[in-house]
GULO-471078 format. One record per residue: residue in three letters; y, x, z of N, C-alpha, C in turn; chain; residue number from 0. Coordinates in nm, 3 decimals. Example, Ala and Ser with C-alpha at 12.3 -4.5 7.8 and 13.67 -1.06 7.14 Angstrom:
<recs>
REC  ALA  -0.569  1.319  0.780  -0.450  1.230  0.780  -0.330  1.320  0.780  A  0;
REC  SER  -0.225  1.285  0.708  -0.106  1.367  0.714  0.003  1.290  0.787  A  1;
</recs>
This chain:
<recs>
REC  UNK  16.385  -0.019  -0.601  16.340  -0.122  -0.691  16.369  -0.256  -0.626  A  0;
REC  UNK  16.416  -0.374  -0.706  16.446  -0.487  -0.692  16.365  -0.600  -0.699  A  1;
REC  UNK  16.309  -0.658  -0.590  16.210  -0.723  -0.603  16.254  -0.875  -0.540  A  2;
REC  UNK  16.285  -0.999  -0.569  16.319  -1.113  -0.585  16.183  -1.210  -0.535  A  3;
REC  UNK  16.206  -1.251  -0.419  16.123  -1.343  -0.366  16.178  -1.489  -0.391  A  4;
REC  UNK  16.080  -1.553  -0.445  16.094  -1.702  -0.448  15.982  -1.822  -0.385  A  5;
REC  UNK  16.013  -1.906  -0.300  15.991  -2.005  -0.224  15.954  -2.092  -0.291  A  6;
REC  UNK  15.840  -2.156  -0.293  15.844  -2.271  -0.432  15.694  -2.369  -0.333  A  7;
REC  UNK  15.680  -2.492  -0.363  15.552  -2.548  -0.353  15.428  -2.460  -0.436  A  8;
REC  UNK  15.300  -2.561  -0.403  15.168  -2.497  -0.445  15.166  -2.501  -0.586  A  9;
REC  UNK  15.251  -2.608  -0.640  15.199  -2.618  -0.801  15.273  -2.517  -0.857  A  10;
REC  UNK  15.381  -2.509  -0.787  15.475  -2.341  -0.874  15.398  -2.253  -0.860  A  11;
REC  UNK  15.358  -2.222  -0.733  15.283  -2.120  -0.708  15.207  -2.070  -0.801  A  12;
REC  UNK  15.125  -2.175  -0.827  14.989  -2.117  -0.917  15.072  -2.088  -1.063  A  13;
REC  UNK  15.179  -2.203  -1.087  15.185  -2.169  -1.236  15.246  -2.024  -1.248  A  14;
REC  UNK  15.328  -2.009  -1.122  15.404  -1.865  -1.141  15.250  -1.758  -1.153  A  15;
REC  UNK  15.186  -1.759  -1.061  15.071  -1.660  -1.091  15.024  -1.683  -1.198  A  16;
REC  UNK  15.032  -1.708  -1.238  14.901  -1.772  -1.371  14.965  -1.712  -1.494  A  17;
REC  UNK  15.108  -1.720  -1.528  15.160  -1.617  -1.575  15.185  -1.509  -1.637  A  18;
REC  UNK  15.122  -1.436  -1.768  15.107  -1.301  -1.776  15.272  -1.226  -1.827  A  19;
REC  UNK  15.374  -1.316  -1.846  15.470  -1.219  -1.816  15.499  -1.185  -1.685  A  20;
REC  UNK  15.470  -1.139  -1.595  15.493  -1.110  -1.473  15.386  -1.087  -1.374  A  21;
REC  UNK  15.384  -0.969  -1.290  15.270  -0.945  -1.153  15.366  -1.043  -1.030  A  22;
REC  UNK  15.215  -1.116  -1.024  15.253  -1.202  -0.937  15.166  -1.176  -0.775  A  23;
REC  UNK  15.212  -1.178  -0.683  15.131  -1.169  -0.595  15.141  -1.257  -0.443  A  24;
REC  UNK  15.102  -1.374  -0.416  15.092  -1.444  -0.321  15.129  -1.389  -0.154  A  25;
REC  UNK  15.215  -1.375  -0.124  15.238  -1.358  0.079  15.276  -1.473  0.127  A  26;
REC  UNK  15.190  -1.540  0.191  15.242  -1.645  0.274  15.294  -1.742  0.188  A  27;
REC  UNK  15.296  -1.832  0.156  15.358  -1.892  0.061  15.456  -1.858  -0.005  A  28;
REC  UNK  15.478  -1.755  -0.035  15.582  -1.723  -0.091  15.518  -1.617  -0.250  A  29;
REC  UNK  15.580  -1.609  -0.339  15.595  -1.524  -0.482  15.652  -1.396  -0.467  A  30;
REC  UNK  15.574  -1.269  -0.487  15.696  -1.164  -0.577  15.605  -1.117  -0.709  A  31;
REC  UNK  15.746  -1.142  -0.770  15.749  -1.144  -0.913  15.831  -1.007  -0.940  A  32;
REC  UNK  15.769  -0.936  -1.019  15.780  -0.784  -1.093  15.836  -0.840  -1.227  A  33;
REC  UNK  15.966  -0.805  -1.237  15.999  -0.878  -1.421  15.977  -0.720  -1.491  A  34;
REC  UNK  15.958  -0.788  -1.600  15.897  -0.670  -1.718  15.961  -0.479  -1.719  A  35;
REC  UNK  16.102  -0.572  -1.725  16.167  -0.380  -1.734  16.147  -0.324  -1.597  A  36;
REC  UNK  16.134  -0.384  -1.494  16.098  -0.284  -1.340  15.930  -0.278  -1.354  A  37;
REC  UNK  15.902  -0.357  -1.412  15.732  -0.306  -1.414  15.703  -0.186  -1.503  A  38;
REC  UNK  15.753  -0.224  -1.613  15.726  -0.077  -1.695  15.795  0.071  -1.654  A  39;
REC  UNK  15.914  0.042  -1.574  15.935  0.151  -1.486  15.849  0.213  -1.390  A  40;
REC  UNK  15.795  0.117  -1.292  15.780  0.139  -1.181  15.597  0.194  -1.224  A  41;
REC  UNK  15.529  0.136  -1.335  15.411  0.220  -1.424  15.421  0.404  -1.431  A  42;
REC  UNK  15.562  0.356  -1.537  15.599  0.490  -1.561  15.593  0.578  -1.466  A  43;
REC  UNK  15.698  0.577  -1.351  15.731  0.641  -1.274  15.561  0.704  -1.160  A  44;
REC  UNK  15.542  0.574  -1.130  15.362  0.626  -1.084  15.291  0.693  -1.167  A  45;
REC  UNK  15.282  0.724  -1.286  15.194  0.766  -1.402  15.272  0.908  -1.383  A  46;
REC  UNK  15.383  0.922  -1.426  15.442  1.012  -1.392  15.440  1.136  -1.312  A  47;
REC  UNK  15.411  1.053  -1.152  15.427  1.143  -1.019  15.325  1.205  -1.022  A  48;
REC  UNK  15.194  1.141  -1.084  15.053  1.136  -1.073  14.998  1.263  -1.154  A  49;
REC  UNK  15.071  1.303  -1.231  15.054  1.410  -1.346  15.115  1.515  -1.280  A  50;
REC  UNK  15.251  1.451  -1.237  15.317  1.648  -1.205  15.260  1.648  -1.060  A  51;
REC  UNK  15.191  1.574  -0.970  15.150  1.637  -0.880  14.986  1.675  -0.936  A  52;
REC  UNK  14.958  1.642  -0.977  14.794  1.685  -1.058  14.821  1.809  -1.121  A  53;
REC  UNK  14.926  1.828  -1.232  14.979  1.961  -1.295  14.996  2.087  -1.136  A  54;
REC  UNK  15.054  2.021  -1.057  15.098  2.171  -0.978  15.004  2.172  -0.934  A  55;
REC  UNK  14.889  2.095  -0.858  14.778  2.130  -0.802  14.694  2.252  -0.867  A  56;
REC  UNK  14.687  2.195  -0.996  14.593  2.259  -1.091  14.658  2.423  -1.171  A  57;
REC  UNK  14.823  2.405  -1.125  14.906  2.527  -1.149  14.843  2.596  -1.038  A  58;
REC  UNK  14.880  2.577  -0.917  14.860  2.661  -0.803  14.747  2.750  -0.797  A  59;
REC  UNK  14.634  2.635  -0.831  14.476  2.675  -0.808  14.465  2.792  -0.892  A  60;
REC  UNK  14.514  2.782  -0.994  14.455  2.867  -1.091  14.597  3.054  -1.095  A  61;
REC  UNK  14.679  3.020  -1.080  14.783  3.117  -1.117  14.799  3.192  -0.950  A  62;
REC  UNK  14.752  3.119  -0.870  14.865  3.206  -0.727  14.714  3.265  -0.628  A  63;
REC  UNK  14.636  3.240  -0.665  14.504  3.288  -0.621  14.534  3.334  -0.491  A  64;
REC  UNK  14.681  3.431  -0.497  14.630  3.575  -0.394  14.746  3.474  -0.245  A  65;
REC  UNK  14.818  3.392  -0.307  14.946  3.386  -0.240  14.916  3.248  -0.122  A  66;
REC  UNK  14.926  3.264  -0.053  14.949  3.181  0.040  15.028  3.114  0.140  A  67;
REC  UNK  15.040  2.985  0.072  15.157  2.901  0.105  15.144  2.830  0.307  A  68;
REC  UNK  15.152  2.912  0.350  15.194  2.889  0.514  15.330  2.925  0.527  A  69;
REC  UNK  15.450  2.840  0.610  15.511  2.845  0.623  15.560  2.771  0.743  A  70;
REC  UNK  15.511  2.792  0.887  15.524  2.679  1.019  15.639  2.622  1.004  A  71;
REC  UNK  15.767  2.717  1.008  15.889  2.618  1.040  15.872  2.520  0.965  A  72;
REC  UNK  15.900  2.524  0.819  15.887  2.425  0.686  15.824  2.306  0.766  A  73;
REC  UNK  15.706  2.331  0.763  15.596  2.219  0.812  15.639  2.162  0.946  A  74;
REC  UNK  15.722  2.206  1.035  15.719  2.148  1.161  15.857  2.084  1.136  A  75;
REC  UNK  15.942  2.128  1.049  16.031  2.048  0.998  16.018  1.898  0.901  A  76;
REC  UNK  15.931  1.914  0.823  15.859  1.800  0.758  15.838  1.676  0.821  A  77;
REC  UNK  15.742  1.769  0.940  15.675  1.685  1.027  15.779  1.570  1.149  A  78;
REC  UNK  15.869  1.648  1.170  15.997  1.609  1.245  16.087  1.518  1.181  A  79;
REC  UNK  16.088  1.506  1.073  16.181  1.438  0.960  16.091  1.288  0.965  A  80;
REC  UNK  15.952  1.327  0.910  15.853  1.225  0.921  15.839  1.135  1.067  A  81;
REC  UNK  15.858  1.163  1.177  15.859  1.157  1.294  15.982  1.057  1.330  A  82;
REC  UNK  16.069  1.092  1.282  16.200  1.017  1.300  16.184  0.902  1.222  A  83;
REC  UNK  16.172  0.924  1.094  16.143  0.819  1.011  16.033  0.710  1.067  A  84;
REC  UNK  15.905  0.722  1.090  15.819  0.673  1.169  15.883  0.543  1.281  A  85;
REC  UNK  15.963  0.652  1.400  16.033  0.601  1.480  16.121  0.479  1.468  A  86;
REC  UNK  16.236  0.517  1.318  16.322  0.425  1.270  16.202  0.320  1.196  A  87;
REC  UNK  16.147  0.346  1.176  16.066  0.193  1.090  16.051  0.121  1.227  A  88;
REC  UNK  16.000  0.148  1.327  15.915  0.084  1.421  16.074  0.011  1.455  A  89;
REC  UNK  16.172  0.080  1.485  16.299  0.009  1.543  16.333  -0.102  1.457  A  90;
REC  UNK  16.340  -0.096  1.346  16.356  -0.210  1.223  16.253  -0.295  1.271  A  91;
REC  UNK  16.132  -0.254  1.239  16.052  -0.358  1.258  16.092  -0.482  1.402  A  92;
REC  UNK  16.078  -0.374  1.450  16.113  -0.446  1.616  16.219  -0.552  1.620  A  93;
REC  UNK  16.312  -0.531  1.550  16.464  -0.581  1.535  16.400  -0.692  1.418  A  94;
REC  UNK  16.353  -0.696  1.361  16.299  -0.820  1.231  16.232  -0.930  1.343  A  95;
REC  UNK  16.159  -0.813  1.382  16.046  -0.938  1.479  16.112  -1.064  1.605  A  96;
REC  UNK  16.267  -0.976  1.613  16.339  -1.024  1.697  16.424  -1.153  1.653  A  97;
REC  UNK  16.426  -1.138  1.537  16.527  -1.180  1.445  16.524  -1.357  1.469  A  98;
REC  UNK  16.571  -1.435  1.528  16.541  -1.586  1.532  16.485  -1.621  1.385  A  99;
REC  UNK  16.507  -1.652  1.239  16.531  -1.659  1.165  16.328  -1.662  1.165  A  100;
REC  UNK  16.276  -1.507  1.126  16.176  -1.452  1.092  16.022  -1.514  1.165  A  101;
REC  UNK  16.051  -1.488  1.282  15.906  -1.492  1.401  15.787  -1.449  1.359  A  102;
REC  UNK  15.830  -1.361  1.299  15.692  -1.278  1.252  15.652  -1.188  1.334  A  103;
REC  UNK  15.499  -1.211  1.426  15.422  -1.159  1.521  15.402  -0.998  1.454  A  104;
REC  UNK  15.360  -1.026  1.323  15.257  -0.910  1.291  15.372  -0.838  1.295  A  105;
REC  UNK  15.518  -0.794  1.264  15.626  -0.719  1.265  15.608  -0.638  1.401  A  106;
REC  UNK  15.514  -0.725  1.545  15.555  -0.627  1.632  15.419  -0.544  1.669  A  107;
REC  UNK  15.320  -0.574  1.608  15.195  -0.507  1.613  15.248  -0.373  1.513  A  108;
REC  UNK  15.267  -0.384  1.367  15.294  -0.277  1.264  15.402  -0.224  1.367  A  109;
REC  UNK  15.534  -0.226  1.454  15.600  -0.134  1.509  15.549  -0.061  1.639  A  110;
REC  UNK  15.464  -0.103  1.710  15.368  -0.065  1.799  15.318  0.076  1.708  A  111;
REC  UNK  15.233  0.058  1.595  15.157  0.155  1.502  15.229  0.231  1.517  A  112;
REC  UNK  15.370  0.186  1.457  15.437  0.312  1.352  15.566  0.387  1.521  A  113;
REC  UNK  15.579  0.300  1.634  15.613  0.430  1.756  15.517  0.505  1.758  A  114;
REC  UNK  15.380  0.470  1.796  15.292  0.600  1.834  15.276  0.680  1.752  A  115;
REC  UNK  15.309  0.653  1.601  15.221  0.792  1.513  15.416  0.849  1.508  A  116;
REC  UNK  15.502  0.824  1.541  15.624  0.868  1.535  15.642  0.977  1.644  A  117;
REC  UNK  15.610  0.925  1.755  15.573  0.991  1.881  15.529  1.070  1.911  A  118;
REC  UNK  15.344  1.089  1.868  15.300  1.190  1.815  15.332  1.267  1.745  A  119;
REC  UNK  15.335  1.222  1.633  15.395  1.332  1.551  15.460  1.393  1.609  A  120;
REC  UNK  15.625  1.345  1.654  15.693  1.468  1.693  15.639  1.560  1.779  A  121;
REC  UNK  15.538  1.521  1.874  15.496  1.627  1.971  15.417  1.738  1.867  A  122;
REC  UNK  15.327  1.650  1.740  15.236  1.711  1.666  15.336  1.848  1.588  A  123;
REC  UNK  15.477  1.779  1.576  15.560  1.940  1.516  15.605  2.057  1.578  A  124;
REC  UNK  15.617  1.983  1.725  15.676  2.123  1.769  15.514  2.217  1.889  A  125;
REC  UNK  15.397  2.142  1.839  15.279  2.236  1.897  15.247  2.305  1.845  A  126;
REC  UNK  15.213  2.479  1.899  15.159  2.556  1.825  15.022  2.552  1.796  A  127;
REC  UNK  15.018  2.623  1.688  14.849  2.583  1.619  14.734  2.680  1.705  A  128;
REC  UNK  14.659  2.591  1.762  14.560  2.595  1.837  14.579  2.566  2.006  A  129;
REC  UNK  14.713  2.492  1.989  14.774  2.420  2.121  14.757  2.294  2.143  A  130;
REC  UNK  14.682  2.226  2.034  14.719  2.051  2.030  14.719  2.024  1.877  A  131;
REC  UNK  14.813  2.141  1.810  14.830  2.064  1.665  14.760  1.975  1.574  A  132;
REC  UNK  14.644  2.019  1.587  14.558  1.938  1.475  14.553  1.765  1.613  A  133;
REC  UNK  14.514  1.829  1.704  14.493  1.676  1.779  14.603  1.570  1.792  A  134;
REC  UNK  14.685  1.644  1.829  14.818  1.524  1.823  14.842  1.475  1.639  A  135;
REC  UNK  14.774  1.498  1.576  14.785  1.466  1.436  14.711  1.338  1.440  A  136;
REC  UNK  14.592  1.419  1.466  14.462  1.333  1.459  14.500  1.216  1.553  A  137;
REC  UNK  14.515  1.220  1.675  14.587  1.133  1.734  14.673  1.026  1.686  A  138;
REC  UNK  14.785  1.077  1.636  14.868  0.987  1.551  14.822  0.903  1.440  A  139;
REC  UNK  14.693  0.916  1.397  14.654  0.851  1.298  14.542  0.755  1.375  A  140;
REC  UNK  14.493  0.811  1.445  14.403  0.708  1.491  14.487  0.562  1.554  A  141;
REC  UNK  14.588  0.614  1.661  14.664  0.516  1.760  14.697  0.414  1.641  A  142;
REC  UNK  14.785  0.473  1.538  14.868  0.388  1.442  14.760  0.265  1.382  A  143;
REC  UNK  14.637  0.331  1.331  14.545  0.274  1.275  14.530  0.208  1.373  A  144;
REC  UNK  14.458  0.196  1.493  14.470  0.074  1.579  14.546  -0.046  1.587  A  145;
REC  UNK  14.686  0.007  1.586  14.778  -0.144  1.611  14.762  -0.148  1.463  A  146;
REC  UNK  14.735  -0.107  1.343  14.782  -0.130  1.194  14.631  -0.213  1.197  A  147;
REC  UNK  14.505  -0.237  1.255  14.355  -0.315  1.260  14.395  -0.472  1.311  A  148;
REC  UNK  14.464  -0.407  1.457  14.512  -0.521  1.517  14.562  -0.654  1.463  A  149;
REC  UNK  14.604  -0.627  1.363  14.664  -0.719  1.240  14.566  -0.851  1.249  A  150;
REC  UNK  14.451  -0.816  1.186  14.342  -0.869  1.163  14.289  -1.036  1.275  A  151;
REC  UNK  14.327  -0.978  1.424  14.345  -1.081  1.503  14.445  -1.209  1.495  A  152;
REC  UNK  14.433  -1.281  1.469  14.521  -1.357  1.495  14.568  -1.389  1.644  A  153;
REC  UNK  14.699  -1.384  1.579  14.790  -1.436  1.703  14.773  -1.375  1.803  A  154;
REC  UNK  14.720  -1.236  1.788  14.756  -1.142  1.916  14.898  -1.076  1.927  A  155;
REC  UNK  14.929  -1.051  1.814  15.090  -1.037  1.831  15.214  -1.110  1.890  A  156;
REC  UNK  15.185  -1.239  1.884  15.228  -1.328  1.982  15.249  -1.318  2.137  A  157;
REC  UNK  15.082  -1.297  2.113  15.100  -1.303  2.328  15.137  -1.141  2.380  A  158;
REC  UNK  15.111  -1.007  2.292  15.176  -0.845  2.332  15.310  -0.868  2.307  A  159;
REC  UNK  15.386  -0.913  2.220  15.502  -0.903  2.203  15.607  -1.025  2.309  A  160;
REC  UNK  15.534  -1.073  2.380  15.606  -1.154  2.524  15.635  -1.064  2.601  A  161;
REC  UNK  15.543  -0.979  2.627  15.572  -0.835  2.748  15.704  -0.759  2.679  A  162;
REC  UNK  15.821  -0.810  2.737  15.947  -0.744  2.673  15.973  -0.607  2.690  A  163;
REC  UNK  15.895  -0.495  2.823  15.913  -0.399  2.822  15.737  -0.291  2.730  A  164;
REC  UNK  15.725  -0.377  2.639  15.552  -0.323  2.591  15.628  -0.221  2.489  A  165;
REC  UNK  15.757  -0.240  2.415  15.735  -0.083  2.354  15.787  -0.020  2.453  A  166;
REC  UNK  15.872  0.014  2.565  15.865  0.120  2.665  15.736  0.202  2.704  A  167;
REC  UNK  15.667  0.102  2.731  15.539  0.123  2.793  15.479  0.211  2.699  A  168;
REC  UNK  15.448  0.146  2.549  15.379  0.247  2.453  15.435  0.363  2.432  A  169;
REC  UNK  15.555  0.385  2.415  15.677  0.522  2.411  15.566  0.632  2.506  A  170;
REC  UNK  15.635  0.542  2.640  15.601  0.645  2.780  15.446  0.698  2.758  A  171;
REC  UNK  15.362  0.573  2.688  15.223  0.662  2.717  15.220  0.782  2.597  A  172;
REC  UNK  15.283  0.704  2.458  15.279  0.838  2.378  15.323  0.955  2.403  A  173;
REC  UNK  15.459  1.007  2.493  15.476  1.065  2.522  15.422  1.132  2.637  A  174;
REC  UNK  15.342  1.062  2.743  15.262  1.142  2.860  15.124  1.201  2.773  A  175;
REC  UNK  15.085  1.156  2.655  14.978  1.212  2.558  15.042  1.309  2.527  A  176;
REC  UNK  15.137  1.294  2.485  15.176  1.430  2.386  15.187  1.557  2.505  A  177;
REC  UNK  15.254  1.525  2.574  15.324  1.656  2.701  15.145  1.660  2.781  A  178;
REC  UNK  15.015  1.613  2.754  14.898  1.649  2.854  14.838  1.727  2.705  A  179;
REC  UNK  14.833  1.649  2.610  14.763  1.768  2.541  14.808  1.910  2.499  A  180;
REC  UNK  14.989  1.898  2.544  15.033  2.052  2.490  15.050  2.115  2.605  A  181;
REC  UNK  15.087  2.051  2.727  15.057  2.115  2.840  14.919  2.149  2.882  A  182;
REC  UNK  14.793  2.046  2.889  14.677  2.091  2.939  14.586  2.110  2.824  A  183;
REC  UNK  14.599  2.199  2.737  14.531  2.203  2.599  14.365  2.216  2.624  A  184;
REC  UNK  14.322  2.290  2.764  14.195  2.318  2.831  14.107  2.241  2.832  A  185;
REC  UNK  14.221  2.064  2.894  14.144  2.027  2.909  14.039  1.934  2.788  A  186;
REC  UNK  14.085  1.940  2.683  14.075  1.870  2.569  13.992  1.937  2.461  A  187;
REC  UNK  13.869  1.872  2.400  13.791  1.918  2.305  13.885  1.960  2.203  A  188;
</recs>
Protein backbone atom coordinates (compact mmCIF):
# COMPACT_ATOMS: atom_id res chain seq x y z
CA UNK A 1 0.00 0.00 0.00
CA UNK A 2 0.97 3.54 -1.01
CA UNK A 3 1.09 5.94 1.46
CA UNK A 4 2.28 9.69 0.50
CA UNK A 5 3.74 11.85 3.19
CA UNK A 6 3.41 15.52 3.04
CA UNK A 7 5.41 18.31 4.90
CA UNK A 8 3.31 21.32 5.28
CA UNK A 9 3.17 24.19 8.22
CA UNK A 10 0.63 24.09 11.29
CA UNK A 11 -2.24 25.70 9.44
CA UNK A 12 -2.12 22.84 6.69
CA UNK A 13 -1.77 20.59 9.16
CA UNK A 14 -4.89 21.04 10.92
CA UNK A 15 -6.84 21.81 7.76
CA UNK A 16 -5.49 18.51 6.24
CA UNK A 17 -6.76 16.68 9.48
CA UNK A 18 -9.82 18.26 9.79
CA UNK A 19 -10.77 16.79 6.59
CA UNK A 20 -13.24 13.95 6.25
CA UNK A 21 -12.17 12.91 2.82
CA UNK A 22 -9.17 11.39 4.11
CA UNK A 23 -7.50 9.53 7.52
CA UNK A 24 -5.27 11.81 8.58
CA UNK A 25 -2.78 11.16 11.16
CA UNK A 26 -0.11 13.57 12.66
CA UNK A 27 3.96 12.11 13.08
CA UNK A 28 6.14 14.71 13.86
CA UNK A 29 5.09 17.32 11.85
CA UNK A 30 4.44 15.68 9.20
CA UNK A 31 0.71 14.18 7.42
CA UNK A 32 -0.22 10.66 6.15
CA UNK A 33 -3.02 10.84 4.22
CA UNK A 34 -5.02 7.48 3.21
CA UNK A 35 -6.88 8.65 -0.20
CA UNK A 36 -10.27 7.04 -0.53
CA UNK A 37 -9.68 3.98 -2.99
CA UNK A 38 -6.59 2.60 -0.65
CA UNK A 39 -8.78 3.18 2.32
CA UNK A 40 -11.65 1.28 1.19
CA UNK A 41 -9.23 -1.40 0.25
CA UNK A 42 -7.15 -1.55 2.96
CA UNK A 43 -11.00 -1.76 5.25
CA UNK A 44 -11.82 -4.41 3.00
CA UNK A 45 -8.90 -6.36 3.08
CA UNK A 46 -8.77 -6.17 7.22
CA UNK A 47 -12.52 -7.03 7.39
CA UNK A 48 -11.73 -9.67 5.23
CA UNK A 49 -8.66 -11.42 6.99
CA UNK A 50 -10.72 -10.99 10.14
CA UNK A 51 -13.55 -13.37 8.98
CA UNK A 52 -11.52 -16.09 7.26
CA UNK A 53 -9.31 -16.27 10.17
CA UNK A 54 -12.48 -16.25 12.61
CA UNK A 55 -14.21 -18.83 9.96
CA UNK A 56 -11.17 -21.39 10.29
CA UNK A 57 -10.91 -20.96 13.92
CA UNK A 58 -14.47 -21.74 14.36
CA UNK A 59 -14.03 -24.55 11.33
CA UNK A 60 -11.33 -26.27 13.26
CA UNK A 61 -13.04 -26.11 16.70
CA UNK A 62 -15.93 -27.64 15.70
CA UNK A 63 -15.13 -30.34 12.66
CA UNK A 64 -11.42 -31.76 13.63
CA UNK A 65 -12.14 -32.43 17.35
CA UNK A 66 -9.99 -35.65 17.23
CA UNK A 67 -7.00 -34.21 15.03
CA UNK A 68 -4.18 -32.53 16.19
CA UNK A 69 -2.31 -30.00 14.54
CA UNK A 70 1.52 -30.42 15.99
CA UNK A 71 3.90 -30.35 13.59
CA UNK A 72 7.74 -29.21 15.16
CA UNK A 73 9.56 -28.91 11.95
CA UNK A 74 6.68 -26.56 10.41
CA UNK A 75 6.86 -24.46 13.55
CA UNK A 76 10.61 -24.28 13.94
CA UNK A 77 10.62 -23.32 10.41
CA UNK A 78 8.11 -20.44 10.89
CA UNK A 79 9.89 -19.50 13.69
CA UNK A 80 13.32 -19.26 11.72
CA UNK A 81 11.80 -17.36 8.80
CA UNK A 82 10.36 -14.95 11.56
CA UNK A 83 13.82 -14.75 13.11
CA UNK A 84 15.53 -13.63 10.04
CA UNK A 85 13.00 -11.27 9.27
CA UNK A 86 13.23 -9.78 12.86
CA UNK A 87 17.03 -9.61 12.27
CA UNK A 88 16.64 -7.83 8.73
CA UNK A 89 14.28 -5.11 10.22
CA UNK A 90 16.75 -4.34 12.99
CA UNK A 91 19.58 -4.03 10.06
CA UNK A 92 17.29 -1.51 8.12
CA UNK A 93 16.51 0.14 10.99
CA UNK A 94 20.09 0.52 11.98
CA UNK A 95 21.06 1.69 8.45
CA UNK A 96 17.99 4.56 8.59
CA UNK A 97 19.30 5.61 11.92
CA UNK A 98 22.62 5.96 10.21
CA UNK A 99 21.39 7.68 7.41
CA UNK A 100 22.82 11.58 7.60
CA UNK A 101 19.60 12.76 6.09
CA UNK A 102 17.15 11.08 9.00
CA UNK A 103 18.81 11.29 12.77
CA UNK A 104 16.26 9.52 14.08
CA UNK A 105 17.33 8.21 17.69
CA UNK A 106 14.22 6.15 18.22
CA UNK A 107 15.28 4.03 14.81
CA UNK A 108 18.13 2.71 17.06
CA UNK A 109 16.25 1.82 20.24
CA UNK A 110 13.22 -0.10 17.87
CA UNK A 111 16.51 -2.05 16.19
CA UNK A 112 18.01 -2.92 19.55
CA UNK A 113 14.13 -4.57 20.20
CA UNK A 114 13.76 -6.14 17.04
CA UNK A 115 17.95 -7.95 17.22
CA UNK A 116 17.03 -9.48 20.48
CA UNK A 117 13.59 -10.93 19.75
CA UNK A 118 15.39 -12.01 16.23
CA UNK A 119 18.08 -13.62 18.21
CA UNK A 120 16.04 -15.31 20.41
CA UNK A 121 13.89 -16.45 18.43
CA UNK A 122 16.23 -18.20 16.38
CA UNK A 123 17.64 -19.97 19.38
CA UNK A 124 13.69 -20.23 20.42
CA UNK A 125 13.39 -22.55 16.88
CA UNK A 126 15.88 -24.76 16.95
CA UNK A 127 15.17 -25.74 21.10
CA UNK A 128 13.55 -28.72 21.92
CA UNK A 129 10.35 -28.50 23.83
CA UNK A 130 11.05 -28.67 27.38
CA UNK A 131 14.76 -27.45 26.65
CA UNK A 132 14.24 -23.65 26.70
CA UNK A 133 11.43 -23.40 24.12
CA UNK A 134 8.76 -21.72 25.74
CA UNK A 135 11.58 -19.46 27.60
CA UNK A 136 13.58 -18.25 24.83
CA UNK A 137 10.06 -17.18 23.46
CA UNK A 138 9.09 -15.64 26.45
CA UNK A 139 12.36 -14.10 26.48
CA UNK A 140 12.13 -12.64 23.13
CA UNK A 141 9.16 -10.81 23.94
CA UNK A 142 10.02 -9.46 27.03
CA UNK A 143 13.82 -8.08 25.81
CA UNK A 144 12.03 -6.57 22.57
CA UNK A 145 9.32 -5.00 24.75
CA UNK A 146 12.01 -3.34 26.70
CA UNK A 147 13.92 -1.46 24.04
CA UNK A 148 10.20 -1.08 22.20
CA UNK A 149 9.24 0.99 26.31
CA UNK A 150 12.50 2.59 25.97
CA UNK A 151 10.96 4.78 23.38
CA UNK A 152 9.12 6.60 25.93
CA UNK A 153 12.46 8.28 27.34
CA UNK A 154 13.55 10.89 25.68
CA UNK A 155 16.67 11.21 24.13
CA UNK A 156 18.00 8.06 25.41
CA UNK A 157 18.51 6.87 22.05
CA UNK A 158 20.87 9.46 21.41
CA UNK A 159 23.37 8.88 24.07
CA UNK A 160 23.07 4.29 23.47
CA UNK A 161 23.39 4.77 19.96
CA UNK A 162 27.07 6.77 20.38
CA UNK A 163 28.46 3.37 21.70
CA UNK A 164 29.26 2.28 18.00
CA UNK A 165 29.94 -1.30 19.01
CA UNK A 166 26.23 -1.49 21.27
CA UNK A 167 24.55 -3.70 18.64
CA UNK A 168 27.59 -6.20 18.84
CA UNK A 169 27.34 -6.14 22.33
CA UNK A 170 23.44 -6.82 22.32
CA UNK A 171 23.94 -9.72 19.49
CA UNK A 172 26.73 -11.34 21.80
CA UNK A 173 24.53 -11.14 24.93
CA UNK A 174 21.49 -12.51 22.98
CA UNK A 175 23.29 -15.08 21.87
CA UNK A 176 25.28 -16.09 25.26
CA UNK A 177 21.27 -16.20 26.53
CA UNK A 178 20.26 -18.29 24.03
CA UNK A 179 23.38 -21.03 24.10
CA UNK A 180 22.94 -20.83 28.59
CA UNK A 181 19.40 -21.51 28.47
CA UNK A 182 19.69 -24.47 25.87
CA UNK A 183 22.83 -25.55 27.17
CA UNK A 184 22.13 -25.14 31.02
CA UNK A 185 18.30 -25.71 30.88
CA UNK A 186 18.77 -26.89 34.93
CA UNK A 187 19.67 -24.07 35.68
CA UNK A 188 16.57 -22.04 34.81
CA UNK A 189 12.93 -21.97 36.24
Amino acid sequence: MHLAYFEADTVTLKKQASSLSTWSHYVRGEVMLIPQAQRTFFLLFLGLSFLFIASAGIFLQFFSKDILLEYEPLHSSIEGVGAVQAILMALLLLYLQQDNEKQKEEYFLLSMGFLMMGVLDGFHSIAVINHGFVMLRSLANIFSGFWFALLWLPNLGRYISKVKAFPWIITLFSVLIGIMTIKFRELFP
